[in-house]
N, C-alpha and C positions, 0 to 999 in steps of 0.2 A: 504494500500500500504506500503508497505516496500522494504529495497533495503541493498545491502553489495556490494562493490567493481563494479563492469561492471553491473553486474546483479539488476535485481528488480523482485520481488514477487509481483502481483494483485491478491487480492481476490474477485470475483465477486459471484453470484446465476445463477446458471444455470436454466432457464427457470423463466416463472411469478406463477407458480403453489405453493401452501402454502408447499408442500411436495418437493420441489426441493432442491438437494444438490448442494452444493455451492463447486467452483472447483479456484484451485490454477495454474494463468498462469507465467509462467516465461517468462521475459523479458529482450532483450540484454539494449546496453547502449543505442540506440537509439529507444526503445519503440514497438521494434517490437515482438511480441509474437513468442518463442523461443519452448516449452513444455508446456504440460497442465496437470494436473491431477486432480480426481476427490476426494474432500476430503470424508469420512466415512460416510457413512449412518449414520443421527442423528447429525451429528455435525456443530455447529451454531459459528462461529470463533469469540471467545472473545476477543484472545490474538494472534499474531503474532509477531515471531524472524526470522531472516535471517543471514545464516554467509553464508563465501565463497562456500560452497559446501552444505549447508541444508538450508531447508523451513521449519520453526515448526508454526504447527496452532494446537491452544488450547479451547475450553470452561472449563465451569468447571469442566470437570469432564475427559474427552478425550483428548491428547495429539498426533497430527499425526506428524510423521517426517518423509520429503520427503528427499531422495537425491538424487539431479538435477546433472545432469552431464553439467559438463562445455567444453569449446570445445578443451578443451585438454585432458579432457576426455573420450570426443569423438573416437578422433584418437588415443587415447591408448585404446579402444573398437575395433577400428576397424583393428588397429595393431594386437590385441590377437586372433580376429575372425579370422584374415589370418594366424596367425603363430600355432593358436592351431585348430587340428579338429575334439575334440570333443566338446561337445555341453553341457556337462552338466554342467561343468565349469561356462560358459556365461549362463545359464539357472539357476544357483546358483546365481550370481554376481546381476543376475536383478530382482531376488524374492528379494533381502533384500534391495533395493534403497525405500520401503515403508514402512513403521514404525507407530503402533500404541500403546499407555500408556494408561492403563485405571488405571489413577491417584487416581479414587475412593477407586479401593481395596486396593491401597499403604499408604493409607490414613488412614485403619485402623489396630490399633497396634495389634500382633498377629494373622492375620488371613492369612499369609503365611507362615504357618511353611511347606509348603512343596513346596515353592518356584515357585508356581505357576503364579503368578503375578509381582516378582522382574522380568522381563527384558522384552521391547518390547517385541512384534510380530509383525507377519507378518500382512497386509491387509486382507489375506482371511481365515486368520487363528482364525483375532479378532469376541469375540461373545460381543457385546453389553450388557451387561444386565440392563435387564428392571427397575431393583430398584436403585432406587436415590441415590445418595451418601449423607451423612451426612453432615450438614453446618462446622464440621471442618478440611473435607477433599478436601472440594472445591478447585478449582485453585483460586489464586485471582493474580500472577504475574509470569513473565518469560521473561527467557532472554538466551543469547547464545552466545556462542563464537567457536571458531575452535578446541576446548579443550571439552568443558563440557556444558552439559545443564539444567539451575539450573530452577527446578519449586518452587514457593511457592507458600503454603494452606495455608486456613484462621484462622487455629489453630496457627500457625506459626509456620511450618515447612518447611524445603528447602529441598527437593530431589537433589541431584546431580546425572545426568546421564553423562556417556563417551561417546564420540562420537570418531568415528562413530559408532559404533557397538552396542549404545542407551542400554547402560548397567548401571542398579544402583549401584554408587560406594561409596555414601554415605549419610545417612541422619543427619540433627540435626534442631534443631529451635533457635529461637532469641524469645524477650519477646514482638516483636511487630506484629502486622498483615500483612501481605508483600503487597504493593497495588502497587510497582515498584521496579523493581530489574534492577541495571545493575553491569556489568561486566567488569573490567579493561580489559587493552591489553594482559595481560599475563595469565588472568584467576586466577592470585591469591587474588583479592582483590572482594569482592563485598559489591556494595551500596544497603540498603534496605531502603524502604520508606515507613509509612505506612498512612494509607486515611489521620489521623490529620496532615501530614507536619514530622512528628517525622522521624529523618534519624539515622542510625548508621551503621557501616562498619564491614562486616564479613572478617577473616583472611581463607582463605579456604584451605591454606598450611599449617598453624600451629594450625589446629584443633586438631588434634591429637598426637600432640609431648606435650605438658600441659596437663595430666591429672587431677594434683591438680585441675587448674582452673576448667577441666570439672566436678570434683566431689564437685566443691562447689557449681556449679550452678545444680546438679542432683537433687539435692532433691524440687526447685523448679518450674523444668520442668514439664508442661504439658505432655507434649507427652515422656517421659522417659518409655521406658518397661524394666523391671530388667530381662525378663525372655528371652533375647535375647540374642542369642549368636553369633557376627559379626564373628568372623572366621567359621559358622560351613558351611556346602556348600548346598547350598540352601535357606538358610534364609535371612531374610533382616537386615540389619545391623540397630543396634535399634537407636532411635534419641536419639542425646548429643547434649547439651550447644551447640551453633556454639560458639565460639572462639573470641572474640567483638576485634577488634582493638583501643588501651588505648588511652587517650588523654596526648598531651606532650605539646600542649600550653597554657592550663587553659580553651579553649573553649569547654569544655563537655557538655555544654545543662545542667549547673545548678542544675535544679531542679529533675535530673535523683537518684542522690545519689551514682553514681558509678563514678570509673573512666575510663568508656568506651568511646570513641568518639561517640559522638552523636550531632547532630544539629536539630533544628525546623524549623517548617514553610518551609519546602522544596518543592518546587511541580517541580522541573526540575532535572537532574540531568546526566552529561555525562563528562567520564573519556578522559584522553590524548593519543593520539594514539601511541606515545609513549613516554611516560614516566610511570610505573606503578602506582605510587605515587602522582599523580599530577589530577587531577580533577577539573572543574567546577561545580557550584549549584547555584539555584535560590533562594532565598527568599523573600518572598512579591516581590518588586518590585528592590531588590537589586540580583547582581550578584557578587559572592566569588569567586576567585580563588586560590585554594589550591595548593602549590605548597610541595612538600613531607611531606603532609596531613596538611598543615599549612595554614591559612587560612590568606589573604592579608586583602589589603582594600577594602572596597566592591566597586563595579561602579552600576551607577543607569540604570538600564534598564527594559524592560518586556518582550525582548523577549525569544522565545522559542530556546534550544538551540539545537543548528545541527552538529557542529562539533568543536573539540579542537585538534588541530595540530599545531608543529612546534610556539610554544607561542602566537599562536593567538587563539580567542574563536571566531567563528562565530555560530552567532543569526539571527533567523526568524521574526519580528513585525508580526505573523501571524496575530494576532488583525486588522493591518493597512491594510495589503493583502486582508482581508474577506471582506472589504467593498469595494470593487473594484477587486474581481480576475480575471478578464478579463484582465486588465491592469498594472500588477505589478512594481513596478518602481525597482531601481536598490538600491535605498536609503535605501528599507524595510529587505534588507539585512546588518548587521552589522559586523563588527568584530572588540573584544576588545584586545588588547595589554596584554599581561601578566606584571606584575612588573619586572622582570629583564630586556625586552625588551624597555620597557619604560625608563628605568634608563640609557639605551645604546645610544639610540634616543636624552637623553640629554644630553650627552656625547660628543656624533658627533653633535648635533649644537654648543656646548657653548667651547670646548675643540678640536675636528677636528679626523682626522682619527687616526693619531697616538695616542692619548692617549685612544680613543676606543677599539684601540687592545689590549693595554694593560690592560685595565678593564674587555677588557672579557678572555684575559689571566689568570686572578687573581679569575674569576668566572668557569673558564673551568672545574677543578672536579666537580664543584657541580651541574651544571645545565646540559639540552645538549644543547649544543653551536652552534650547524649548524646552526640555522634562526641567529644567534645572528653576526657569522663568513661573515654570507651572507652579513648581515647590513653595516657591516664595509667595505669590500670586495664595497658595491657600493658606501659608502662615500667616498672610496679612489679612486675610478677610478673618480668620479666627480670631487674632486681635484685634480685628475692626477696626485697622489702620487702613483707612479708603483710598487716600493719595496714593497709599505705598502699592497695595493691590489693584489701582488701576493704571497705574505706570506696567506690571507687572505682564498683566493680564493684557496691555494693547502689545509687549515683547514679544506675548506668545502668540499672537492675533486670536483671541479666546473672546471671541463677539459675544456670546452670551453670559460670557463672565462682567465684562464690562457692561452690559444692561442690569446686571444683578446689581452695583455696585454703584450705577444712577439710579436704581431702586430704592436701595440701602439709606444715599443717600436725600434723598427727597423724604425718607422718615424725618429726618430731623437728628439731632442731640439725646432728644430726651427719649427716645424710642430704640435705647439697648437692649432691653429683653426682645423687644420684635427685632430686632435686627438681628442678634445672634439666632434665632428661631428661623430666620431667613436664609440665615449663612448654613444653619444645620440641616435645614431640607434641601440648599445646592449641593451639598454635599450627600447627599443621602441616606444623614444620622434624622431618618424623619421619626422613629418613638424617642429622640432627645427635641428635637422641634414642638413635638405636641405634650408633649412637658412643657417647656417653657412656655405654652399656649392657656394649659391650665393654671401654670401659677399665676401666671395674668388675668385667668378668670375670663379669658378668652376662648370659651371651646366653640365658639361660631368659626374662628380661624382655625381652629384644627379639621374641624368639619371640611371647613373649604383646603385646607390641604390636603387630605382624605381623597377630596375627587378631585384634585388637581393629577393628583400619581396615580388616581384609578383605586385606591387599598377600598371597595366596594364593603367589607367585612366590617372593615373601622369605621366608616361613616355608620353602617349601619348599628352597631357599637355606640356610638356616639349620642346618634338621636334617639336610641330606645332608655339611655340612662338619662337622657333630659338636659335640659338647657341648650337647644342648638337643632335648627334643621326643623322641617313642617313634615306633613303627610306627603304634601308634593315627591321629593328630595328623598323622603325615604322609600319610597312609591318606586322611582326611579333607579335606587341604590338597591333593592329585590330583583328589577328586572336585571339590571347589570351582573348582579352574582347568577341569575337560574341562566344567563347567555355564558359567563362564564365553565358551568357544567353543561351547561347544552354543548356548546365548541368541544367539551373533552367527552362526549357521547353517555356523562352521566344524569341521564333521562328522569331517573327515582328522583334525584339531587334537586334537578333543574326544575321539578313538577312541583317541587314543595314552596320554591321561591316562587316562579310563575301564579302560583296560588296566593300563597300571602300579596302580591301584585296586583292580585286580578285583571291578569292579563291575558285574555280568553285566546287570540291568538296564539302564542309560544304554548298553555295547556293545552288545546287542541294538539298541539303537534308532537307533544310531550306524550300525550295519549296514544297518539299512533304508533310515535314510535315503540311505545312498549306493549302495542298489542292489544292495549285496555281499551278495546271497542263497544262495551255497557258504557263506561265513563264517557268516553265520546259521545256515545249518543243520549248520554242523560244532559250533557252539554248544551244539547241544538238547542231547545226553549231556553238556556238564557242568552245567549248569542243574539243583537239587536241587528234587524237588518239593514243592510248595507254597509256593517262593518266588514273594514280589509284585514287582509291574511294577514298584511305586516304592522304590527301594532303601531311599528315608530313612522308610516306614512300619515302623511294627511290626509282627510278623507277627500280633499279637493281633490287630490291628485289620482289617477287612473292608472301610475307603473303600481300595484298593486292589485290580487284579483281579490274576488269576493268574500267574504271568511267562510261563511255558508257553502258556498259554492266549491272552493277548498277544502272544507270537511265531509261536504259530499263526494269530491272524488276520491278521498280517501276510504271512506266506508264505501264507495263503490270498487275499491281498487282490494280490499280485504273482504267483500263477498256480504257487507251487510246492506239486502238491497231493503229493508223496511226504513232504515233513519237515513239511507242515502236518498230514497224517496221523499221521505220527507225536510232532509234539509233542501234539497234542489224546487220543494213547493214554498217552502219557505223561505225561498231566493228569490221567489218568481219566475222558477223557470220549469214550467212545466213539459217543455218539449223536451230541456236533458232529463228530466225523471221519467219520461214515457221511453227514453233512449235504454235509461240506465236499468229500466224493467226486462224490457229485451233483452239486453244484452246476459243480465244476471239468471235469462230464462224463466222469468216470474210471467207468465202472459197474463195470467189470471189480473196481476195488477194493472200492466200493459192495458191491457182492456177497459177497466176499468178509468182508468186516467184519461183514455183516449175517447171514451163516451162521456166523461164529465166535462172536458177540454177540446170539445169535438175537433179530435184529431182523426181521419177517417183513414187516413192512411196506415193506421194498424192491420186493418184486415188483409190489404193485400199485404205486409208482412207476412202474418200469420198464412194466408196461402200460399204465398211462398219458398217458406220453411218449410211445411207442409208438404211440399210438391218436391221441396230439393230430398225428403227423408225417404217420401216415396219410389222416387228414382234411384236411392240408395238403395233400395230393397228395405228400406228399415221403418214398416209400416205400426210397429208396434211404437215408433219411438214417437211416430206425428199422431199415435192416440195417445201420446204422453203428451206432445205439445198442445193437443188441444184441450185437456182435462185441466193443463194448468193454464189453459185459457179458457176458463171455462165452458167451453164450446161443449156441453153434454152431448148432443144429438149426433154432433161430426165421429166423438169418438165412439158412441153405442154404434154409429151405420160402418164406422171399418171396424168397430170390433167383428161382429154379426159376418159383415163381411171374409175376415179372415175365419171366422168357424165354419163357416160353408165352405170355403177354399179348403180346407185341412180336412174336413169330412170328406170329402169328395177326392182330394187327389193325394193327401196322406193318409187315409184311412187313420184316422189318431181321435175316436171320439172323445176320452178325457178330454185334451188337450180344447177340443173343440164346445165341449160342455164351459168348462174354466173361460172360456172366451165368451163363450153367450150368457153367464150368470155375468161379464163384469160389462157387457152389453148392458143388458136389464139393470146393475145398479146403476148404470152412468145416467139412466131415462128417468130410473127413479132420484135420481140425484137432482136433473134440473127440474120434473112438476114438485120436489122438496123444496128447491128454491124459489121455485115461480109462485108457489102456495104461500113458504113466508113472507116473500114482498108484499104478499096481497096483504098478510095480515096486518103487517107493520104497518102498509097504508092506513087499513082500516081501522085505525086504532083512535080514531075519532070520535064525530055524530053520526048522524044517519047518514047524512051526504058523504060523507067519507065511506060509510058503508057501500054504500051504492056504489060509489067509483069503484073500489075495493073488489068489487062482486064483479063489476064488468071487466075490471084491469084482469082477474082471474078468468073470467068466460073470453078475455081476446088470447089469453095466454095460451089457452088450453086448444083454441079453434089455431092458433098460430102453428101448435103443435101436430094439428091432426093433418093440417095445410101442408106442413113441412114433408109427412109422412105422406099424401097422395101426390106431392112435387115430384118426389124422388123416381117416385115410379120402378125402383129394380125390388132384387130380394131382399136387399138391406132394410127395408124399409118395414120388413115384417118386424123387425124389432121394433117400433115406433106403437104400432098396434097391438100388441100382445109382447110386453116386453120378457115376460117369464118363459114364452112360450117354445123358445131352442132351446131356453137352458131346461127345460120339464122334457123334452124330447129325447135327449142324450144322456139327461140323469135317468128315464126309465130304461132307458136300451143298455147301459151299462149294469144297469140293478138288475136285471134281466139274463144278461151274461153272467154278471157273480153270482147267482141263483142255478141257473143251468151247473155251471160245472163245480158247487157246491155239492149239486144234488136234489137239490130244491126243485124237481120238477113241476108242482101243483102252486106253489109261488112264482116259478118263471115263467108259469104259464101265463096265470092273470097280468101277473108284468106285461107280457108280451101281446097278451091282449089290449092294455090299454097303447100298446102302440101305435094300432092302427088310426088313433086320429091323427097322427102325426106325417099322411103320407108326401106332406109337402116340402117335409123336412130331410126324412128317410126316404132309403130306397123302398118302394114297396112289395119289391123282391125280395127284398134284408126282413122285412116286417113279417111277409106271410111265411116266408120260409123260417122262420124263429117258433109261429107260431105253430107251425106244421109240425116242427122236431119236437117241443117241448108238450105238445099233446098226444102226440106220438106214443113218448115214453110216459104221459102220463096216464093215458087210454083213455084219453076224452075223445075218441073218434070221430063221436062227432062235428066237435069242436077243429079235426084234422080236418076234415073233409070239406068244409067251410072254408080251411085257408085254403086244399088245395082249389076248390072250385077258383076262389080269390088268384090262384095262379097260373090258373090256365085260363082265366078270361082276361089274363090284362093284356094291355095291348103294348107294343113295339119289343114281342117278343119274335124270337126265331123260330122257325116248323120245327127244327132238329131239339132247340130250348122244351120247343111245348109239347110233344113227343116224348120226350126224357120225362117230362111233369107225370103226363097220362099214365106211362107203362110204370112209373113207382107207384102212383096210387091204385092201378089194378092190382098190382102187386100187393100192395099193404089192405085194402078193402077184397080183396075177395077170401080174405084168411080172417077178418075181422068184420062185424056189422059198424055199419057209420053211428056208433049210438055213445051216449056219453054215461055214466055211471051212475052218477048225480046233476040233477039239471042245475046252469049254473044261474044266477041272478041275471035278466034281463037285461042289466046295464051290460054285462060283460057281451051278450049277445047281443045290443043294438049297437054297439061301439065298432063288432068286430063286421057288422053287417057291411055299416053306413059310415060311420066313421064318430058317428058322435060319443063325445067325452064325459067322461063321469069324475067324481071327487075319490083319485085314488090316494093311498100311506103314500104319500116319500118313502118312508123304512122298508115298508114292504110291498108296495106295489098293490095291495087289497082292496076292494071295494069298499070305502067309506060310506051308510047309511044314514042320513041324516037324519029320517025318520023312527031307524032306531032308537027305543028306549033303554036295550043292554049296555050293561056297564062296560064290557069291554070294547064299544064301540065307541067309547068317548073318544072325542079327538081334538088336539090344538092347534090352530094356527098360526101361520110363522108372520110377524110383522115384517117381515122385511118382503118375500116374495108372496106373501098367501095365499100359501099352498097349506093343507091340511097334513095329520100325522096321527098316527093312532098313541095314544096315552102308554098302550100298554107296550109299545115298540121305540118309544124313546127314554126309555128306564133308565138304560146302561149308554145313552148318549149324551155329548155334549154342547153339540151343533144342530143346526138344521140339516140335515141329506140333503138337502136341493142349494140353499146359497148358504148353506156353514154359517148361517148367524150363531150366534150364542145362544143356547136355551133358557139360560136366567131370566134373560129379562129381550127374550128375543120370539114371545111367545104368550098368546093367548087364549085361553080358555074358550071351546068351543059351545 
């Protein structure tokens, strides 16, 4: 990881595979991945530098340079892409943002004499080559700045490259092996390090104005080539002496023999941000600070160093961090005072502010005085010497220091408690400020300092203990703290302040977000209409939508379509509530909205939907869309519908029965409606009565209307709603009878089939009834069905023939005579077809004029249909529409 300015470079491996290239992401100030790029096939990242506008990653032999655009560069991209339009321009600009150095070939003297290797390339341009580079042309250090980009090899040479344009502009060595190199601020100075600690400073501007020195040290250069010619074009400029910078304190590192600057035992090492001359270095366990290459007293530390600014040095204990990096404390961070600072420090304790200024008066050419101006600058406002602090504060151009300080002084004399109170909240000592606020008996000004800095908690604090602050202010000091948990997504938090606020907007949203959709919707009656979603709008103002309206599409967006309904009538908008019905699948409401709000364009909706489920094959699902649109009649005629379809070409009577009983409730579902409306109307005088009785006689004739419109077979449901499902419940009670065993019960069952021959086959009918008297030896009663079978018509010769030659067969070995004669009904039913009052349970002939007790029998409220008493003992439903028996049944 490395980082320069806003920005940070991560290096990670793309993928877990041994062959995965490792890719460089850029990151803004707050860690979010910005750009990515994929570094060189082959390259394994030894070394990483970062300046403002480039990413250089190195091993030892490859050198890539990225340049990342930053977001001013951005929009001067995006500036150029609109004001220029051609395209090759920007199609040049971003082929060279990637940069690759194969350091190898630069590495060895002579072998670009045709200039093939002195300057980057492109990414797709670079060829890798397969043979290793030599152990003296390795990378072993690098570093970078906004200027130049200096690599060192293990031979000890320093490549200098120009940026941006990643051009070699010069090469030389030093007599040591570079194992860290850094770079001053201005790019004129560089620190080399090598593995033993051995440090010494290269001059990289005055390399080449000293030749003398460069030809004294030629002849003991490694890497010198004579046969190199720096002006000729194309060639690499050959390596010279780097240019050592001399020692002027005596501290040259002794045992060197020269008089170059040089120190030992170095393993840290980072220059001042600004000052060129001025640098920090570690030793063993000591830290130097060189202040125009002069080396002070040392201070004992071990940490690593991170940054030297403005005469402070800050240190990392990375040591103390690594055994706890989950939990870093604030202590593991240091920062050491430089000597001129220090000497100011004891100036202003032991001497006060005015002779401080004057010391750094007397020091002002030689140092830079800004941190030094600042120092002073705050010992004088603490003593509340104004003069002194505003000479101070215009040294360091600190503009709002100097309006503090016209502040201060238009108090007046007699106003030193506010003025120090003034001096302690520029500074940021604000619980010593509002102390001095109370002792003054002032806590209206601490108040107002409170929401000068935002502490939202303190004002609130403040006005709840009294003396200070209205309803208003503190009204506004709740909202402030529940925006403050709302920002960090604690909703519970934010609901509570929002509340004490009464701020319907922020608890509405406070609502949502945690799901609490009862609160919401207990919400909508007090919500005043035409309030906006955003509390802190005006309501004059229209960048704000409706709060109602808002709330509504939230309960419509989490599926509650009953208070999304009603917040959107309560908006006035009754066309999104007719929208938000549909959509949520509610027709039933839909409908209802759209005949109060005559919206008539519901219906073709609704056929619509209808017609797209149909074509789906999914005609169960549009007798679902129309039940919740209350459309009774639509979904009883394709119930009815599909039970004939299923009888007929699935053979599946259950299936077909369960269709025609939910027929018949859906009929009985809308004359249930249509009867209560009437009553509710008539719940008046007489003339309500009357309306009430005719509102019922159009309902009923609308009904009957509906039913000779239709004109198909569906429509028999309409007139006799019970009457498929009493069809398929006897023919099935019939069939569990027969192969029970029951033959003298599946017989009568089977007799009362025959009113049904509009429903059933009447081949299915007579032939049931043929077999089950058959075996019961009602021959008579055979012989009746089979007449019944050989007289119907759009039969086959071969069909009625097969009829004939069974009944000679079974009648000439049997007389046609029945046992016991059976009750008349069963005989005029099987005749002609007409129907008598049979059990559901059993199929038997119900007597009405029977007096015996075991003939008693109940009807079902829901279909009535009758049941013998003594055959629903052991039951708990109705047989024919499975009502409940409790209370789903009448006494006959």
């Amino acid at each position: 990881v490395t980082s320069r300015g806003g920005e940070a470079g991560k290096l990670t491996k793309s993928g877990q595979r041994p062959g995965g290239r490792f890719k460089v992401m850029l990151c803004n100030a707050i860690g979010a991945p910005v750009d990515t790029k994929l570094c060189p096939p082959g390259l394994v990242p030894l070394f990483v530098a970062m300046t403002p506008f480039h990413v250089i990653v190195a091993d030892h032999r490859m050198v890539y340079v990225w340049q990342y655009k930053t977001q001013v560069l951005r929009l001067t991209a995006m500036e150029t892409s609109e004001s220029k339009s051609g395209l090759g321009s920007l199609h040049r600009r971003s082929a060279g943002r990637e940069r690759v150095i194969d350091v190898g070939a630069l590495g060895r003297a002579g072998s670009h004499s045709d200039g093939g290797g002195k300057d980057a390339v492109t990414l797709e341009s670079f060829d890798y080559a397969r043979a290793p580079p030599s152990s003296e042309s390795r990378v072993s250090a690098l570093c970078a700045s906004g200027k130049c980009l200096v690599v060192g090899l293990e031979s000890g040479h320093l490549l200098r490259f120009g940026l941006p344009h990643v051009s070699l502009e010069a090469r030389s060595s030093v007599r040591l092996r570079p194992a860290m190199a850094r770079l001053n601020c201005d790019s004129s100075l560089l620190a080399v390090v090598d593995p033993n600690g051995q440090m010494c400073l290269v001059d990289l501007e005055g390399r080449d104005s000293d030749q003398s020195h460069d030809e004294s040290h030629s002849g003991s250069n490694p890497g010198s080539s004579s046969g190199g010619n720096p002006g000729s074009k194309g060639d690499v400029p050959a390596a010279k002496p780097a240019k050592l910078v001399e020692a002027t304190d005596g501290n040259s590192g002794g045992n060197s023999g020269a008089d170059d600057w040089e120190r030992k035992d170095v393993w840290d090492v980072c220059w001042a941000e600004g000052d060129p001359r001025s640098l920090a270095i570690m030793e063993k366990t000591r830290m130097f600070v060189l202040e125009d290459l002069k080396a002070g007293s040392p201070t004992l530390s071990s940490g690593y160093l991170a940054c030297f600014k403005d005469m402070g040095v800050t240190a990392a204990m990375l040591d103390e961090i690594m055994l706890a990096p989950e939990r870093p404390a604030r202590g593991m961070v240091v920062e050491f005072e430089t000597a001129p600072l220090r000497e100011l420090l004891d100036v202003v304790d032991q001497k006060g502010p005015v002779e401080a200024y004057v010391h750094v008066e007397a020091l002002a050419p030689k140092v830079d005085e800004t941190r030094l101006w600042k120092v002073v600058a705050a010992a004088a406002l603490n003593a509340l010497e104004l003069q002194v602090a505003d000479k101070a504060l215009v040294r360091c151009s600190d503009y709002r220091g100097i309006q503090l300080v016209r502040r201060l002084q238009g108090l007046g004399e007699g106003s030193k408690m506010k003025q120090r109170a003034e001096v302690a909240a520029y500074f940021g000592r604000f619980d010593e400020a509002e102390a001095i606020y109370r002792d003054m008996d002032r806590k209206d000004l601490a108040v107002d300092l409170r929401v000068r800095i935002g502490d939202w908690f303190k004002v609130v604090t403040l006005i709840q203990t009294g003396g200070a602050g209205d309803d208003k202010l503190l009204q506004h000091a709740l909202k402030k703290i529940g925006h403050f948990y709302a920002d960090r997504r604690l909703w519970d938090r934010a609901l509570h302040y929002f509340t004490q606020a009464k701020d319907l907007p922020r608890m509405a949203e406070c609502y949502f977000k945690l799901g609490d959709l009862q609160s919401l919707a207990r919400l909508v009656p007090s919500v005043p209409v035409g309030a906006l979603a955003d509390s802190d709008e005006t309501s004059s103002g229209n960048s704000a939508p409706v709060l109602l309206v808002e709330m509504a599409s939230w309960l419509e967006s989490s599926g509650a379509h009953e208070a999304a309904v009603e917040c959107y009538l309560k908006a006035g908008e009754p066309r999104k509530a007719i929208d938000c019905a549909v959509l949520l699948n509610q027709w039933a409401k839909a409908v209802e909205l759209a005949e109060e709000f005559d919206y008539p364009q519901i219906e073709g909706l609704l056929a619509k939907k209808a017609g797209e489920l149909k074509l789906r094959g999914d005609k169960l699902g549009a007798v679902e869309l129309y039940r919740k649109a209350n459309k009774s009649i639509d979904a009883a005629r394709m119930l009815a519908a599909l039970a004939e379809e299923i009888a007929i070409e699935h053979c599946d009577p259950l299936r077909a029965k369960k269709l025609s009983v939910l027929a018949a409730l859906e009929v009985e579902r809308y004359r249930k409606n249509a009867m209560s409306m009437a009553s509710v109307t008539g719940a008046g005088g007489a003339e309500s009565i009357a309306m009430a009785t005719a509102k019922t006689l159009d309902t009923l004739m609308t009904l009957d209307t509906a039913g000779d419109a239709s004109g198909s077979g569906s429509s028999k449901v309409l007139d006799n709603a019970w009457r498929g499902a009493a069809a398929y419940h006897y023919y099935l009670l019939a069939m569990r009878q027969l192969y029970r065993g029951s033959m003298d019960d599946s017989m009568r069952t089977c007799i009362r089939l025959a009113e049904f021959e509009d429903i059933l086959s009447p081949r299915v009918i007579y032939s049931l009834i043929a077999l089950t008297a058959y075996h019961n030896k009602y021959y008579g009663v055979c012989s009746r069905a089979f007449v019944k079978l050989e007289t119907m018509q759009h039969r086959s010769e071969r069909s009625r023939d097969a009829v004939q030659s069974l009944a000679v067969a079974i009648f000439t070995r049997n007389a046609p005579l029945d046992p016991q004669p059976l009750q008349k009904q069963y005989l005029t039913c099987l005749e002609d077809g007409t129907g008598y009052q049979a059990c559901t349970a059993s199929g038997r002939l119900i007597e009405s004029e029977s007096g015996r007790g075991e003939s008693r029998s109940f009807v079902c409220r829901t279909c009535r249909h009758l049941c013998l008493e003594r055959m629903i003992e052991d039951l708990s439903n109705c047989p024919l529409c499975h009502a409940a028996l409790d209370s789903g049944f009448n006494s006959r």
